[in-house]
C-alpha positions as CSV (number, residue, x, y, z in Angstrom):
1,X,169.8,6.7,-149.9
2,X,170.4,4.4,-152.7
3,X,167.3,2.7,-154.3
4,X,167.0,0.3,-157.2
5,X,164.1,-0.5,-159.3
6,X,164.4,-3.9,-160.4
7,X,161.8,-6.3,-162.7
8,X,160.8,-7.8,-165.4
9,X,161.3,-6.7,-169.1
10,X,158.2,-4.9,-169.4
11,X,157.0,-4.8,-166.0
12,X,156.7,-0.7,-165.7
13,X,160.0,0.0,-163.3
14,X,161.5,2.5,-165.6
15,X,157.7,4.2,-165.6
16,X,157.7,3.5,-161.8
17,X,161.2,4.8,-161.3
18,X,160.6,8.3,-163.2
19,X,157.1,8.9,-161.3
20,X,159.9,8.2,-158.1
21,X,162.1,10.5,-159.3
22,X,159.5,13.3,-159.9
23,X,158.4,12.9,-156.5
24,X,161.5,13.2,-154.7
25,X,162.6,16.0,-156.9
26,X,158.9,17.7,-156.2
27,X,159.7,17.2,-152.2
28,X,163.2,19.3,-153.3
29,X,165.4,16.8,-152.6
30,X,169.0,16.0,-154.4
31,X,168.3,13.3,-156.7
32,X,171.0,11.8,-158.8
33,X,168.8,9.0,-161.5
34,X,170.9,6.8,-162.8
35,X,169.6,4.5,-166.0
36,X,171.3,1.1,-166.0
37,X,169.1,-0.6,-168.0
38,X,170.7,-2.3,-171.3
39,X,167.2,-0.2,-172.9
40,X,167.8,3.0,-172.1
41,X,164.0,4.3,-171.4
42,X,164.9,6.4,-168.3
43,X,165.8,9.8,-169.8
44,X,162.2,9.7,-172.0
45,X,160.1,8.8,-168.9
46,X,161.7,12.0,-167.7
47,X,160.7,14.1,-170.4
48,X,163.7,14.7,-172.4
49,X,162.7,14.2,-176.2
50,X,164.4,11.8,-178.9
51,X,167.5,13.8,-179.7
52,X,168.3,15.2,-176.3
53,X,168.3,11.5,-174.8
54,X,170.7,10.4,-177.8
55,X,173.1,13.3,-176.8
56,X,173.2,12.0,-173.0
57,X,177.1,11.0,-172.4
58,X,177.7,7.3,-171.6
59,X,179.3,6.5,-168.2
60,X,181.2,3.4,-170.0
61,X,182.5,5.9,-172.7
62,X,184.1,7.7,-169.8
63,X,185.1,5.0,-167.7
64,X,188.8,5.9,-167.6
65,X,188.4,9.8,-166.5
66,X,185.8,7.6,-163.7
67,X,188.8,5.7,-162.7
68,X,191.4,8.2,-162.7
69,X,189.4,10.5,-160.6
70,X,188.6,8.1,-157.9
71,X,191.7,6.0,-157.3
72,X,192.7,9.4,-156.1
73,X,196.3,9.0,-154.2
74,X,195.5,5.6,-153.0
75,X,198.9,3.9,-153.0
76,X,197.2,0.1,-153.6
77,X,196.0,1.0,-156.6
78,X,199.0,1.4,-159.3
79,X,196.9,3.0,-161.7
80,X,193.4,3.6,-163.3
81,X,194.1,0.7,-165.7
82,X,194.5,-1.8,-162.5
83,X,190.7,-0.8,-161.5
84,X,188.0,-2.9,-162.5
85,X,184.5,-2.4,-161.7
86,X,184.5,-3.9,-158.0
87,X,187.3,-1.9,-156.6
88,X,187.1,-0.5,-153.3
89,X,187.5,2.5,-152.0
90,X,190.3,2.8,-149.6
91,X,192.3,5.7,-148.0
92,X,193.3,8.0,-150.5
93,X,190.6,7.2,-152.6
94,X,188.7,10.2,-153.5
95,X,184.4,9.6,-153.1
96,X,181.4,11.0,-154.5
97,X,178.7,13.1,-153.3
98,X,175.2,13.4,-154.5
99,X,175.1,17.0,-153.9
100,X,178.9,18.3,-154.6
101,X,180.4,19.0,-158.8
102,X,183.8,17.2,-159.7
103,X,184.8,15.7,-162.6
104,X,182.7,12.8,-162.6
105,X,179.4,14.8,-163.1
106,X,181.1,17.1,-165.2
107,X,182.1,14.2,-167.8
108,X,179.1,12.0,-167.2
109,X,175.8,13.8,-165.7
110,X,173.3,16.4,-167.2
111,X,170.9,18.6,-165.2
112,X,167.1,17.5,-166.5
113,X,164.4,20.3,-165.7
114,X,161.8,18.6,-163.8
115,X,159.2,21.8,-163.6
116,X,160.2,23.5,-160.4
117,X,163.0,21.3,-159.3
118,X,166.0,19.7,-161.2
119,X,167.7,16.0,-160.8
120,X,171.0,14.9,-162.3
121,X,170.7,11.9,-164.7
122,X,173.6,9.4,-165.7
123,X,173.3,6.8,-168.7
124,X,175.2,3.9,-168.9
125,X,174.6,4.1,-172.8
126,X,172.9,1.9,-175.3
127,X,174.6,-2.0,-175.8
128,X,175.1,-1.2,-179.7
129,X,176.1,-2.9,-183.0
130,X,179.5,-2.3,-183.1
131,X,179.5,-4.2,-179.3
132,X,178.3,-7.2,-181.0
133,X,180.3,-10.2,-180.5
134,X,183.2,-7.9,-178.7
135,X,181.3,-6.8,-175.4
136,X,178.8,-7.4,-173.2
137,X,176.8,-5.0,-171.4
138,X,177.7,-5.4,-168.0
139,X,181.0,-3.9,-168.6
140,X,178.8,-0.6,-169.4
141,X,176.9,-1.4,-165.8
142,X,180.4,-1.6,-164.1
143,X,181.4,2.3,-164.3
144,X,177.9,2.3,-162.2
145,X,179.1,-0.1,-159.6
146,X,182.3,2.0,-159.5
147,X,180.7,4.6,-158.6
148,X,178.3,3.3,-155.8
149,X,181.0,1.9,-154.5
150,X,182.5,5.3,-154.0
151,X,179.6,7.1,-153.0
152,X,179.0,8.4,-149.7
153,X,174.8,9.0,-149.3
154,X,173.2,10.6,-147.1
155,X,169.5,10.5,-145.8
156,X,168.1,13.1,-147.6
157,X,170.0,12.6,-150.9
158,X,169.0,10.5,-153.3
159,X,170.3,7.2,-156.0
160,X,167.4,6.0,-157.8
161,X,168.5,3.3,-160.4
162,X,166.6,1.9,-162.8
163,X,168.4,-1.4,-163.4
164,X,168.7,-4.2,-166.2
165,X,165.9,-6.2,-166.4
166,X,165.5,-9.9,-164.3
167,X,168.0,-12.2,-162.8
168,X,170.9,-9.9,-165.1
169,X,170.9,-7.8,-162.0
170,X,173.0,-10.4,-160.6
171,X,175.6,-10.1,-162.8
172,X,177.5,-8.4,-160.7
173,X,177.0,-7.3,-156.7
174,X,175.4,-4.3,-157.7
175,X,172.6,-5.7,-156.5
176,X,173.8,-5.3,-152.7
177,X,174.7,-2.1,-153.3
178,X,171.2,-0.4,-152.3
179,X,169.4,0.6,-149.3
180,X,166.2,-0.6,-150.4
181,X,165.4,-2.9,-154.1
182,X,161.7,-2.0,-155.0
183,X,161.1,-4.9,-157.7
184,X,157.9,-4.0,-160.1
185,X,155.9,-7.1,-160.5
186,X,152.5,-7.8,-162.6
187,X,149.9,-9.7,-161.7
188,X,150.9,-12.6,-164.1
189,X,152.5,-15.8,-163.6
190,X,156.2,-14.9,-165.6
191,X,155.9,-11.4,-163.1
192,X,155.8,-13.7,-159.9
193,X,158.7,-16.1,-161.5
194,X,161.0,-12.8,-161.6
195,X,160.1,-12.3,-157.9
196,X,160.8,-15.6,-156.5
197,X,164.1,-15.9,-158.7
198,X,165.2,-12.4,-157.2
199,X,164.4,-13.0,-153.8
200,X,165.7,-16.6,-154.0
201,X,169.4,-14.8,-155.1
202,X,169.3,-11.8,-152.7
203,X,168.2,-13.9,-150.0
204,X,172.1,-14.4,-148.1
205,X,172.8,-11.1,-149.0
206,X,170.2,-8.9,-146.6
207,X,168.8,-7.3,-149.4
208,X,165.7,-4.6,-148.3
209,X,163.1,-5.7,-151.2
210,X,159.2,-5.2,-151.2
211,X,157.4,-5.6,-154.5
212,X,155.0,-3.1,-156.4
213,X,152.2,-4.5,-157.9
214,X,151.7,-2.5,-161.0
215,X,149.4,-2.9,-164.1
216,X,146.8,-4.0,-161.3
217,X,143.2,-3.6,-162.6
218,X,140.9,-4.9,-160.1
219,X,140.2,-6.8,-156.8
220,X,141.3,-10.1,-158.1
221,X,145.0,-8.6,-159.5
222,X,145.4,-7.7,-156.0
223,X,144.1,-11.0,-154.9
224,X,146.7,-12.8,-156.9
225,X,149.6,-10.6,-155.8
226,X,148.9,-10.9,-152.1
227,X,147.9,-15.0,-152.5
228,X,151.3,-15.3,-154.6
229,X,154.1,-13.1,-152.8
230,X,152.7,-12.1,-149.5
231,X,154.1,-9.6,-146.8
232,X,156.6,-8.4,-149.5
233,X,153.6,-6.9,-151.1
234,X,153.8,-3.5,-150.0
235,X,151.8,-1.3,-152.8
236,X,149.8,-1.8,-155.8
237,X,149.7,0.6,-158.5
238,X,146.8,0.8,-161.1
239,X,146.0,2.5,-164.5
240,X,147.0,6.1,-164.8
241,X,146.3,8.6,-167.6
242,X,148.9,10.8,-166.2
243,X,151.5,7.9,-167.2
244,X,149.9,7.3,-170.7
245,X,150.1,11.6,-171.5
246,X,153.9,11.2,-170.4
247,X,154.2,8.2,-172.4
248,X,152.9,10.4,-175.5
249,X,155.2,13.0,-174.2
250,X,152.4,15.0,-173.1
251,X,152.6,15.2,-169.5
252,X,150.7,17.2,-167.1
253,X,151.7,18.9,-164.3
254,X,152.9,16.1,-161.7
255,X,150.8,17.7,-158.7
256,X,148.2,16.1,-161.1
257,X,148.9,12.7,-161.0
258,X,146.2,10.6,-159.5
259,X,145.8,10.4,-155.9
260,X,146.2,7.3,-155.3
261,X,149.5,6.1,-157.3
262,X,150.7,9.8,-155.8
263,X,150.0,7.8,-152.2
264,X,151.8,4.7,-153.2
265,X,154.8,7.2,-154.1
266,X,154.9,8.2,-150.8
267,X,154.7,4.8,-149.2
268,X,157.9,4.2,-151.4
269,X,159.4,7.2,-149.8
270,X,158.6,6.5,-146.5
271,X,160.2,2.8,-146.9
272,X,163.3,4.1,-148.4
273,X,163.5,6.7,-145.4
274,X,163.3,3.3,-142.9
275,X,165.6,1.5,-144.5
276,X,168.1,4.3,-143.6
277,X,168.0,3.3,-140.1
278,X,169.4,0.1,-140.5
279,X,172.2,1.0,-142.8
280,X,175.7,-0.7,-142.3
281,X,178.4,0.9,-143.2
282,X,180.3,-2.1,-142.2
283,X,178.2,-4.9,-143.6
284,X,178.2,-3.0,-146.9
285,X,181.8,-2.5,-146.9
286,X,182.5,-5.8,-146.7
287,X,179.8,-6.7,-149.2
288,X,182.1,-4.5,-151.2
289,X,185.6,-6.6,-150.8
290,X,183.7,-10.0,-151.3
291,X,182.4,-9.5,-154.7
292,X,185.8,-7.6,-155.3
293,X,187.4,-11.0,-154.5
294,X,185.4,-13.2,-156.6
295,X,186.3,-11.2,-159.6
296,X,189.4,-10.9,-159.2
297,X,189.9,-14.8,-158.8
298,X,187.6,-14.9,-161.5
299,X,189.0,-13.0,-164.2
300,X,190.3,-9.5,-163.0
301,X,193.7,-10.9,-161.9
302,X,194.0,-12.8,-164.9
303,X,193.0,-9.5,-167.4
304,X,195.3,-7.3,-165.5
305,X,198.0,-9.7,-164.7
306,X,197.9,-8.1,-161.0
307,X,197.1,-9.5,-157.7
308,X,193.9,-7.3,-157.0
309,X,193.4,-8.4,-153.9
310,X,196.1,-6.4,-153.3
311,X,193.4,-3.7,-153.4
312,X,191.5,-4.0,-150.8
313,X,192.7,-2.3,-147.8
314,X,191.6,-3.9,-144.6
315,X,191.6,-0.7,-142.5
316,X,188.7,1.3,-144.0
317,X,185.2,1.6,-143.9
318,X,183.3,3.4,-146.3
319,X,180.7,5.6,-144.4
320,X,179.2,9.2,-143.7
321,X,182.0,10.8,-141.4
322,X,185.3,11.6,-142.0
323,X,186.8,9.7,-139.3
324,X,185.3,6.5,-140.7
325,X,186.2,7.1,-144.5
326,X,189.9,7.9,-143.6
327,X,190.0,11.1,-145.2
């Protein structure tokens, strides 16, 4: 399953998406946490202290040993330097797994103790001075949409990624590359802005999104929510000292996180589990090739010099068995 946390700057989804991540890890499920946000909060919600979170590696400092490893012996790609961040898998290709080690995970992912249970966690890496004027942070996100792209999920494995802040989500087609979008949402006019922008975007795409009140203090927050977004309001989530001991990095155990944010975690999880059963390997696929095209008309043909369409190869279909995958 691959979830995204999506919202506003400020809006609590990086706090949302670590009290996720601790559940699923609690429940023992594989968890792979990926922080894609250009402020990279993710590893500090999950515990790790100042210097450990500086030390994380940065996907888009490895981006070539990403490439190498998943073009794989694909004869329509003519090298790692041809890939840019859209292209698709395609027989040959070599995918990822959430559960399995390969070079990928060795060069980009470290194990974070969560109590009892573990969960791999990937940084893109910090947008930094010397990336001033010469780069711009969605080539960081990119060796994340690589990888989606190449990953092959299964229901009781886990993607949670916390993801840039606002409309920059759509940036790229990352944003179609989930099985459900959870997007965090005050109760405040600029939150419900976010919200309509988002679902105004995702709307041609099929994009699974319900919307988590958070910050909610009282009857008339929730009031507000429901009068201003409607059915996609599926949970509210309210004040929590649990959340402000972890923000002092201080937290207790998680089986002591109050009862009712701990049932709004769950309602997330069973959502997620839902959206399994409409998956399409298909549809996504050939969400895949289409924003694959655009970029290469774009500018990927013109950076690389090559046809990229060349790339795509019509005969495959990413998905769960073998058969399908062409491997």
């Amino acid at each position: 399953m691959k979830i995204a946390f999506v919202g506003k700057g400020g809006s609590g989804k990086t706090t949302l998406s670590s009290l996720f991540i601790r559940h699923l890890a609690a429940a023992r499920i594989p968890v792979i946490a990926v922080d894609a946000d250009i402020n990279q909060h993710l590893a500090p919600a999950l515990g790790l202290d100042e210097a450990e979170a500086a030390a994380l590696p940065a996907m888009g400092g490895h981006l070539p040993t990403i490439k190498e490893y998943l073009r794989g012996a694909n004869p329509r790609i003519t090298s790692a330097e041809s890939m840019i961040k859209t292209t698709p898998p395609g027989r040959g290709s070599r995918l990822l797994r959430v559960t399995e080690d390969n070079p990928v995970y060795a060069a980009c992912a470290r194990t974070v103790q969560l109590e009892d249970a573990s969960v791999r966690l990937m940084v893109t890496g910090p947008f930094n001075e010397s990336d001033l004027g010469v780069a711009c942070y969605h080539s960081k996100v990119g060796a994340v949409e690589l990888c989606l792209n190449h990953l092959v999920d299964g229901r009781d494995e886990y993607v949670v990624v916390d993801m840039t802040a606002g409309s920059d989500s759509f940036a790229s087609g990352m944003f179609t590359r989930f099985d459900m979008t959870f997007l965090v949402a005050e109760p405040t006019r600029k939150g419900i802005a976010v919200y309509r922008q988002y679902k105004e975007y995702a709307r041609d795409f099929d994009v699974a999104l319900r919307v988590v009140g958070n910050k909610v203090q009282g009857p008339d927050d929730i009031d507000f929510l429901r009068d201003e977004i409607g059915d996609d309001l599926f949970v509210t989530v309210g004040h929590s000292e649990w959340v402000r001991a972890m923000e002092k990095g201080r937290p207790p155990r998680f089986d002591l996180l109050e009862e009712s944010n701990r049932n709004a975690l769950r309602a997330l999880h069973q959502a997620a589990d839902t959206a399994y059963e409409r998956r399409d390997w298909g549809r996504y696929t050939r969400q895949m090739v289409h924003f694959h095209l655009k970029n290469a008309e774009g500018w990927g043909n013109a950076r690389t010099g090559l046809d990229l369409a060349a790339q795509i190869d019509p005969d495959f279909t990413l998905g769960e068995e073998p058969a399908a995958i062409g491997v």
